[in-house]
C-alpha positions, 0 to 999 in steps of 0.5 A: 435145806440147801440149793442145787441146779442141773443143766439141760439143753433143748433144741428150738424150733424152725431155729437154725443150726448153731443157733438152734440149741438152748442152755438151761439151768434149774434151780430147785430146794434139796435134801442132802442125805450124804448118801454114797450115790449123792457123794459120788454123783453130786445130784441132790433129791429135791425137798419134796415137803413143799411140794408141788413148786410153783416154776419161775421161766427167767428170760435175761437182757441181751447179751446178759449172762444166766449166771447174773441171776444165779443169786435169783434163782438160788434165792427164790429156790430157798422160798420154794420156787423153781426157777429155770434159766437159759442162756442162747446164743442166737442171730435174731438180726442179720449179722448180729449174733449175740445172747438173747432172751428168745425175740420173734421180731417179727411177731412183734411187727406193728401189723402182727403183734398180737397174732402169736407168740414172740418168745421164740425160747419159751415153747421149747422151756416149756416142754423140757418143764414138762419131761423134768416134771415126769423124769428128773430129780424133781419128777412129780414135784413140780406145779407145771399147770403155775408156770411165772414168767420172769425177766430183765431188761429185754427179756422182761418185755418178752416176759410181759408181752408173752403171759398170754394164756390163750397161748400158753395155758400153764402160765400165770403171771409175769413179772420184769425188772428194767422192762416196759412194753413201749414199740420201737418205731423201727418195728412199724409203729407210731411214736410213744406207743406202749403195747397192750399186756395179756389179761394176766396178774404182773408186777414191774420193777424198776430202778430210779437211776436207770441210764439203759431205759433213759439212753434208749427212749430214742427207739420209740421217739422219746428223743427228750421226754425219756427217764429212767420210768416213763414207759415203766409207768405208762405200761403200768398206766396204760397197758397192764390188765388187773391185778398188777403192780408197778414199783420203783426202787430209788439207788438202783439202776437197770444193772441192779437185778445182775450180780454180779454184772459183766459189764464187757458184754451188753450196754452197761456203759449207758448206766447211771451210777447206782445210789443206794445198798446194792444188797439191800436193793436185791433183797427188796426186789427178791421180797417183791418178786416172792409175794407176787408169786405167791399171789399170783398162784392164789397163796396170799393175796396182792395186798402182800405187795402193798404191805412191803412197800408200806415197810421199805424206804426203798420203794419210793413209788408204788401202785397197784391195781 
């Protein structure tokens, strides 16, 4: 079994020209047949002797590039997991146009969190999932009705906050690395606040030597109570609904899910030096990730969690509920 991607594009709506297109790039298990159409067009059939594949929709950190999660993806594709990227270069502040994971900021406004949707990529991702679903290399063989929010950094507080069933049917669960739900105090909100989570299973991952979390507990007026996973741990505690799961990676920083890392774009320069086998790390959080999955669309159970943290040195906080 091999893995291959495609690409698409997918205009968003009520967006502004340019800012109104999204990249998209999906990574999915394939066959080679050596087939002269294959030699000739370098497109793949999909592996269908696992299917119908659960989908993983990967949101990235601001002004992270999709191909820091290629190996992600590539990985997840070789455990039987379709995962969809995006890249989007979008103006979600007045002046400040940057890669973004899709921020309706003012769907995330003290007086109207709760009221709708803030993953402003999301409707549009789902809808091109539907067409590959019905015309693509992988047409039949997706679980389009198991749909997995995933993301880093900003884009796993998208994640987080966006796994709503009420709002969107066909997703169900959500997972993060280096994200928590805490409000900033620029939106409208008190200090310390950490919003509430949709009632859908979750997992957060973090890093123990996160300096991107640290260096931005200002935000929600942390000035000086701020490490790398309070508001990590108080999401946990405080605002994620059953079955979740809370884990904490000692060595990694908040740059660990990115490989490799471009560290001319986005806030590396606020990071903590990472302690720990990069490698092994990755492969600890993939291990998290993939029977979180599994849980989640009802294969195995949440105890699979439990049971690689029991075996991993690596994990030096876990809980779950």
């Amino acid at each position: 079994m091999m893995v291959r991607a495609f690409f698409r594009a997918a205009k968003v709506a009520n967006a502004t020209a340019p800012y109104d297109t999204i990249t998209l790039k999906v990574y999915y298990p394939a066959v080679f047949g050596d087939t002269p159409n294959e030699r000739n067009t370098g497109v793949i059939p999909a592996d269908t002797n696992r299917a119908p594949y659960p989908v993983v929709i990967f949101l990235p950190g601001v002004n992270v590039g999709m191909e820091s999660y290629a190996w992600l993806a590539v990985e997840l594709a070789r455990r039987g997991v379709v995962t969809m990227l995006m890249s989007w270069i979008a103006e979600d502040l007045p002046g400040s146009v940057a890669l973004t994971p899709g921020m309706d900021l003012a769907a995330l406004k003290a007086d109207a969190y709760g009221s709708g949707p803030s993953a402003s990529a999301l409707p549009a991702m789902l809808e091109e999932l539907s067409r590959l679903n019905e015309s693509s290399v992988l047409a039949g063989l997706l679980d389009v009705n198991k749909v997995i929010l995933g993301g880093h950094s900003a884009g796993g507080t998208i994640a987080l906050l966006n796994a709503n069933r009420e709002w969107f049917p066909q997703v169900v669960g959500s997972f993060a690395y280096g994200a928590h739900s805490g409000a900033s105090t620029m939106l409208g909100y008190a200090a310390g606040t950490v919003l509430s989570l949709p009632e859908n299973p979750l997992l957060i991952v973090g890093g123990a030597q996160d300096g991107v979390v640290e260096a931005s507990s200002h935000r929600y007026a942390l000035d000086g109570q701020g490490t790398p996973t309070l508001l990590l741990e108080r999401t946990f505690a405080e605002a994620a609904k059953n079955p979740a799961a809370l884990a904490i990676l000692e060595g990694a920083n908040h740059f660990l899910a990115c490989h490799p890392h471009d560290d001319t774009t986005g806030r590396g320069f606020l990071e903590q030096p990472a302690s720990g086998d990069q490698a092994a790390l990755r492969q600890v959080f993939v291990e998290l990730v993939d029977a979180f999955i599994r849980a989640a669309v009802g294969r195995q159970s949440f105890e699979s969690l439990a049971q690689i943290a029991r075996e991993n040195p690596f994990i030096t906080r876990f809980e779950t509920r």
